[in-house]
C-alpha positions as CSV (number, residue, x, y, z in Angstrom):
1,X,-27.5,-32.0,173.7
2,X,-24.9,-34.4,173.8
3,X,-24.3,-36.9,171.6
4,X,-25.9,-40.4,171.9
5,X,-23.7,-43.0,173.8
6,X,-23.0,-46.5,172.8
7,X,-25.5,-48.3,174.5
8,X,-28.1,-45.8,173.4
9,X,-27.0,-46.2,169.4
10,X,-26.5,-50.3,170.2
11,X,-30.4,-50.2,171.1
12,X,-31.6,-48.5,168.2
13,X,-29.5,-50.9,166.2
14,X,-31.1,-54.1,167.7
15,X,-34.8,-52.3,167.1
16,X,-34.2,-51.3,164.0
17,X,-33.5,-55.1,162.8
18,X,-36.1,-56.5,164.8
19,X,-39.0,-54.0,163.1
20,X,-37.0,-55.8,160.0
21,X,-37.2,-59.1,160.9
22,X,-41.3,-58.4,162.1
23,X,-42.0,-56.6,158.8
24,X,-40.8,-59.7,157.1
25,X,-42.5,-62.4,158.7
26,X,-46.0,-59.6,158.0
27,X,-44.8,-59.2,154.6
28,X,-44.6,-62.8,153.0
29,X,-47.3,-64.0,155.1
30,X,-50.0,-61.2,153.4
31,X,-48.1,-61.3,150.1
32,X,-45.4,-64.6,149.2
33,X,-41.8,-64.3,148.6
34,X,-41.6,-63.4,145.4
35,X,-44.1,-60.1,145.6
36,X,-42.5,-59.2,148.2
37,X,-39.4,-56.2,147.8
38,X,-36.2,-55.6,150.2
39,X,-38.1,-51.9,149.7
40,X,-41.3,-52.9,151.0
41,X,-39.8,-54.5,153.9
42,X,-37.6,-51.3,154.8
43,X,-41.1,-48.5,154.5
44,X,-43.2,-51.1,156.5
45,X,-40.5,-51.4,159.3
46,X,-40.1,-47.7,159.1
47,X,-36.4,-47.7,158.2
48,X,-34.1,-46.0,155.8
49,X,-33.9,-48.8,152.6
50,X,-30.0,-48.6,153.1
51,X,-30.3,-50.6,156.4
52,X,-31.4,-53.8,155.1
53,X,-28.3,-54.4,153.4
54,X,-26.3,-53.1,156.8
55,X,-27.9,-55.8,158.5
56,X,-28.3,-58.7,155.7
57,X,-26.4,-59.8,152.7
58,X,-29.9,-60.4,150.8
59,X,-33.5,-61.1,150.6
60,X,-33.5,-64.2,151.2
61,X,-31.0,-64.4,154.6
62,X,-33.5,-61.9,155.7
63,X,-36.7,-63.8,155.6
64,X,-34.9,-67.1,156.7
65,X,-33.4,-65.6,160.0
66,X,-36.9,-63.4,160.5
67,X,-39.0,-66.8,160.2
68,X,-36.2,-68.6,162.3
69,X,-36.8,-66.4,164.6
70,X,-40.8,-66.5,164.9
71,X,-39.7,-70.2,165.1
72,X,-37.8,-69.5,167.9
73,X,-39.8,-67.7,170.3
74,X,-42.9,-69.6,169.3
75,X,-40.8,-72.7,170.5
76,X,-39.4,-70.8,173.3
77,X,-43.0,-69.9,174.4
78,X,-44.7,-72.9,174.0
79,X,-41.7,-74.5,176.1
80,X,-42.6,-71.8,179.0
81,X,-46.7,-71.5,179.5
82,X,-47.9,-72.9,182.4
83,X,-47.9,-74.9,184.1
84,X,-44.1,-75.1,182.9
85,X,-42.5,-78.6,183.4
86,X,-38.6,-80.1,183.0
87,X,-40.5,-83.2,182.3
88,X,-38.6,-84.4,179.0
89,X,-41.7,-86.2,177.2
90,X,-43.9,-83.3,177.5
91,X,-41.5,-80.5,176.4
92,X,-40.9,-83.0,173.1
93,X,-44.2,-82.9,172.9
94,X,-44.8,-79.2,173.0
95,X,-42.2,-79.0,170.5
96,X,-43.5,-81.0,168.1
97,X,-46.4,-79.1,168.3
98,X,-45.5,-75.6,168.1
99,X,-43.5,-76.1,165.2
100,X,-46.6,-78.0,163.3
101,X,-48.7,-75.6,164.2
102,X,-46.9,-72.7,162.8
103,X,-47.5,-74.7,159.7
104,X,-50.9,-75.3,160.2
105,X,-51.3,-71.6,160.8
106,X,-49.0,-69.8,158.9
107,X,-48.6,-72.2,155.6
108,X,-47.8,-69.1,153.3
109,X,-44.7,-67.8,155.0
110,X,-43.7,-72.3,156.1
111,X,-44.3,-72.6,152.7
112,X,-41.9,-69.9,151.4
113,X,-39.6,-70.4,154.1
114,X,-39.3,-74.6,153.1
115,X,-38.4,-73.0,149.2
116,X,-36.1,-70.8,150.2
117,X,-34.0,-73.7,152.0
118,X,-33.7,-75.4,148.4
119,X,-32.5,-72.4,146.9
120,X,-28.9,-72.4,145.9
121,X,-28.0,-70.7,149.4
122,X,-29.6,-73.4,151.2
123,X,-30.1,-73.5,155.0
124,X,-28.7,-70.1,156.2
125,X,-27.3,-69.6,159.6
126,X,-27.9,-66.4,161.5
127,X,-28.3,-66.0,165.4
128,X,-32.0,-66.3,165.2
129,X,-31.4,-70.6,163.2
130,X,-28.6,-70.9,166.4
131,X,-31.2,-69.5,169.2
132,X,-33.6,-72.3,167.6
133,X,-30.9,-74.8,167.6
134,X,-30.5,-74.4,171.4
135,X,-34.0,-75.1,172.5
136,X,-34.0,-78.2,169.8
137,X,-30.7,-79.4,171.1
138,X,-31.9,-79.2,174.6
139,X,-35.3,-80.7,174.2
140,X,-33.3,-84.1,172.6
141,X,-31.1,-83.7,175.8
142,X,-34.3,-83.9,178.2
143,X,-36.1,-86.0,176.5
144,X,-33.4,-88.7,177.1
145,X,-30.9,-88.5,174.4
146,X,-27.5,-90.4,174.7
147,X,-26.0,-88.7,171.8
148,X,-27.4,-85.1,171.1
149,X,-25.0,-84.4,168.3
150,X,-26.7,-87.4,166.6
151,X,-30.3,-86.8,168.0
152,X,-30.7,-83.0,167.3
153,X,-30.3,-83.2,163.4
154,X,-32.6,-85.9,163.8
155,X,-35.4,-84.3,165.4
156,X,-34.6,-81.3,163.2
157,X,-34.8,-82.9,159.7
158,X,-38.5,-85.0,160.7
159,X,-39.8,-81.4,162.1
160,X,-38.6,-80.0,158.5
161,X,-40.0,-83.0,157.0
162,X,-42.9,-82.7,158.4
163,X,-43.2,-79.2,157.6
164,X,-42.9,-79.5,154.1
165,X,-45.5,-82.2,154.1
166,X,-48.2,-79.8,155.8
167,X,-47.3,-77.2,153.7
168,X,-47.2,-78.8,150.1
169,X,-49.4,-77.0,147.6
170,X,-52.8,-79.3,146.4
171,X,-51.4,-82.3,148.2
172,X,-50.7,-81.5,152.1
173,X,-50.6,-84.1,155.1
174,X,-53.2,-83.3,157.6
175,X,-51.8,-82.3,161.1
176,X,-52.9,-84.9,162.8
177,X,-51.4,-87.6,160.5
178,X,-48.0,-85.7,160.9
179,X,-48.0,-85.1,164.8
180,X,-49.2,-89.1,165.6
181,X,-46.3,-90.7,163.4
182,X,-43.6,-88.1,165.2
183,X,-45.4,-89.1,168.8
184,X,-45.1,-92.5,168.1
185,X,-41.6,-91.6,166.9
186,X,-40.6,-90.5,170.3
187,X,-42.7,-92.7,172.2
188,X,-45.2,-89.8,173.6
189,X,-49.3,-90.2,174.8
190,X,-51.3,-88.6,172.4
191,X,-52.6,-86.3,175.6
192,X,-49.2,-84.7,176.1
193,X,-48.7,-80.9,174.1
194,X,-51.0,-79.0,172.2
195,X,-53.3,-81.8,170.9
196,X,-54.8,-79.7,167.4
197,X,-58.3,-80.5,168.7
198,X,-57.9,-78.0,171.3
199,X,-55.6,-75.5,169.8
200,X,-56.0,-71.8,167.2
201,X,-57.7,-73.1,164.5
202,X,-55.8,-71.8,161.2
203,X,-57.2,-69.2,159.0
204,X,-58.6,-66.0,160.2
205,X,-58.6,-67.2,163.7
206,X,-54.9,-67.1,163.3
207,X,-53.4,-64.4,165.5
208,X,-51.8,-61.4,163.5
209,X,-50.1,-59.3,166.0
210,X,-46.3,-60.5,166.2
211,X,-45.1,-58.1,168.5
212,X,-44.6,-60.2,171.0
213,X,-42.1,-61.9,169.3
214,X,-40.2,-59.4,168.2
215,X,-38.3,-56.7,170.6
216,X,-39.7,-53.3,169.1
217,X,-40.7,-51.4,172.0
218,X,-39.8,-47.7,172.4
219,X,-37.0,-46.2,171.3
220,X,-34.7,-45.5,174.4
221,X,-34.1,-41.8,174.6
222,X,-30.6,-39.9,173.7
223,X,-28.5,-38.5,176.7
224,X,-28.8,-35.5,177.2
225,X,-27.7,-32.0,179.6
């Protein structure tokens, strides 16, 4: 047998931090942040406990890029359901919406995620924060904007605003409240998006399978003669 060639190892790389970046996102959404171990991240993805720190500095980079990247492809697939549109107003729309509803739906791991950013590290960037970046910058872009590098942090701080307020412990914002200032904010009809009436309801209607979002499939297989 012949030994594995670079593509092959580059592959198992990638899989091996995306089972990271899933058991994460599992992890402190069934347990918090603080119950939660580097350890118990590395036997639930199935990997040797060395590889988290191969991949990330810390704890905390780790569950920041694995929720900016449920972030991301939640955004990313709310952007592409059918019927798919370039129409600027609606893809705002959608994005205001899928980020509030990850709230909604998945307060514990928003809700760690939002304490983490005031953490001494602060906002952490990784390729999963700059994948989400994109589809933010580009939603401003359609949605009108003159001035994107002005627009995007914008949009980005009332999402994060917003955020926080859904997710604040004995005292949250409902979703609605939220979701009709930030419509009115961008000038949007109530009827464009997700409206919460008709989407997931939180709780244990909340979908747990994240596999989808995460690119964990079978492992390729060596090169052999």
């Amino acid at each position: 047998m012949s030994p594995r060639s670079a593509s092959v190892n580059e592959e198992l790389r990638r899989r091996s931090r995306e089972r990271l970046l899933q058991a994460a996102v599992e992890l402190v959404s069934e347990r918090g942040y603080d119950a939660t171990t580097l350890g118990d991240i590395a036997d639930r993805a199935g990997s040797a406990r060395g590889l988290v720190s191969y991949y990330f500095p810390g704890k905390r980079q780790l569950v920041q890029s694995a929720v900016h990247r449920l972030m991301h492809r939640t955004l990313e697939e709310a952007l592409e359901r059918e019927p798919r549109t370039e129409d600027g107003r609606e893809r705002m729309a959608r994005t205001i919406d899928a980020i509030l509803g990850l709230a909604r739906d998945r307060t514990v791991l928003m809700r760690q995620h939002m304490a983490g950013l005031l953490q001494a590290e602060g906002f952490v960037q990784c390729p999963e924060q700059q994948r989400l970046a994109v589809l933010l910058r580009d939603t401003v872009a359609r949605h009108g904007s003159q001035d994107v590098d002005r627009d995007y942090p914008m949009l980005r701080s009332l999402l994060m605003g917003s955020v926080f307020a859904m997710v604040l412990p004995n005292a949250p914002m409902p979703i609605t409240t939220l979701r009709a200032e930030l419509f009115a904010r961008y000038r949007l009809d109530q009827e464009l998006g997700a409206p919460p009436e008709t989407a997931v309801v939180s709780g244990e209607a909340c979908e747990r399978d994240l596999s989808r979002f995460f690119a964990t499939g079978r492992e390729p297989e060596s090169q052999s003669k």
